[in-house]
C-alpha positions in Angstrom: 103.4 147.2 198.9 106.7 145.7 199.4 109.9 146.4 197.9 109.9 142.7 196.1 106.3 144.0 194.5 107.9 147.2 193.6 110.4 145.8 191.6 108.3 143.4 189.6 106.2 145.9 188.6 109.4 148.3 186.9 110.9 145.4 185.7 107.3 144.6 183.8 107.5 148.3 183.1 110.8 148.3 181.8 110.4 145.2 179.6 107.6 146.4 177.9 109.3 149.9 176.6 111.9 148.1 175.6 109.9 145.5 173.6 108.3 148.7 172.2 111.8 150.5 170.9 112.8 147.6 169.6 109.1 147.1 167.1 109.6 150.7 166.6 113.3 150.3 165.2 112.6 147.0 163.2 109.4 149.1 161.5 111.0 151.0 159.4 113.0 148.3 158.0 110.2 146.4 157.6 108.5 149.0 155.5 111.4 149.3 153.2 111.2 145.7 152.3 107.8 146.0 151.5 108.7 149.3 148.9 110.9 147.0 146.8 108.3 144.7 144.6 106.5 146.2 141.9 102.9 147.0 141.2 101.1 145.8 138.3 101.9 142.2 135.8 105.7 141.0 135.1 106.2 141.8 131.5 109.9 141.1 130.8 113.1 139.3 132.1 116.1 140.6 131.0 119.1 138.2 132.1 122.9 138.7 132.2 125.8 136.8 133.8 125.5 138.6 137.0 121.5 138.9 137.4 118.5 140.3 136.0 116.1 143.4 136.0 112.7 142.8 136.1 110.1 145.0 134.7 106.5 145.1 135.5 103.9 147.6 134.1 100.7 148.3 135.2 98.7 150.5 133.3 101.0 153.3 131.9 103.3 152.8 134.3 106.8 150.7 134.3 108.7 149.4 137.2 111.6 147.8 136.9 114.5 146.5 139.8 117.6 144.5 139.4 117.9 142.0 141.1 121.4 139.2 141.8 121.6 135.6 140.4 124.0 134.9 143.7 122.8 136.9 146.7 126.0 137.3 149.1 128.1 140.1 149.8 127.4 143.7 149.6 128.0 144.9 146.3 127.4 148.3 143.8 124.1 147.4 142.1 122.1 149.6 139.6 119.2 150.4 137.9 117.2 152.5 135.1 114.1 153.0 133.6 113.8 155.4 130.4 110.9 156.3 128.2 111.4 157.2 124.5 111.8 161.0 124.4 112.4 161.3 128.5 115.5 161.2 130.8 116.0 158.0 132.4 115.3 157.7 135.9 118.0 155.7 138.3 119.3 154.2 141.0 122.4 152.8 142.2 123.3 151.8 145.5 125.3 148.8 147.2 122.9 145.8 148.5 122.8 141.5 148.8 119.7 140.6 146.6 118.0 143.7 144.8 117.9 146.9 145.0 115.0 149.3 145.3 112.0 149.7 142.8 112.5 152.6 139.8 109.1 153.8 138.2 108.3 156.0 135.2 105.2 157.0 133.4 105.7 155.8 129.6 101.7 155.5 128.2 102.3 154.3 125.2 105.9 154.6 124.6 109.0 152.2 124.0 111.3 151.9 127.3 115.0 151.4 127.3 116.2 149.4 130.7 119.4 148.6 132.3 120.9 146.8 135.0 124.3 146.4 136.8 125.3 143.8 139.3 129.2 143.9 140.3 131.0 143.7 137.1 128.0 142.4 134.8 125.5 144.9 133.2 122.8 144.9 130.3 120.8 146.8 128.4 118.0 146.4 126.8 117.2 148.1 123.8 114.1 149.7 123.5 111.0 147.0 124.7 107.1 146.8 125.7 106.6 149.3 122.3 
């Protein structure tokens, strides 16, 4: 072979590992994206000035996430799902459009969920009883 042939076939080479790093970086994010809907039906909206949570259930199970009427900037977002008689699970942590998914076990119970966007929050009272 000649050196010409040589280096078409390493710059073939090194194209392709590269091409692979770079699916194997974007993956992950690609996963996460995935993780942030909710399984089962939308039950409930709950608005305020700066957004909305969403909560979806699916058998005994709720789900909720907040998510931003104006998706920009980064900014501190929050949410949390709580069952009658149980802790309430959260999450808070700075993002564009909505932030990850919470879940909690309720059965038959009541749940109590809130949400935070920037400077606007709500909470619900105690829903889907």
């Amino acid at each position: 072979m000649d050196s010409g042939a040589i280096r078409r076939r390493a710059g073939a080479a090194l194209a392709v590992l590269t091409a692979s790093g770079l699916l194997a970086v974007a993956a992950p994010g690609e996963a996460q994206a995935a993780g942030t809907s909710c399984p089962g039906r939308k039950v409930r909206t709950v608005p305020f000035s700066t957004g909305s949570v969403q909560v979806y259930r699916s058998g005994g199970t709720v789900c909720a996430f907040t998510l931003a009427r104006n998706p920009g900037p980064k900014r501190t977002m929050a949410v949390s799902v709580r069952a009658r008689g149980h802790n309430p699970v959260k999450y808070q942590g700075k993002h564009r459009r909505k932030t990850r998914t919470v879940s909690v076990y309720a059965g038959q119970r009541c749940v109590q969920v809130t949400g935070r966007v920037g400077g606007g929050s709500v909470s619900s009272g105690w829903i889907l009883c």
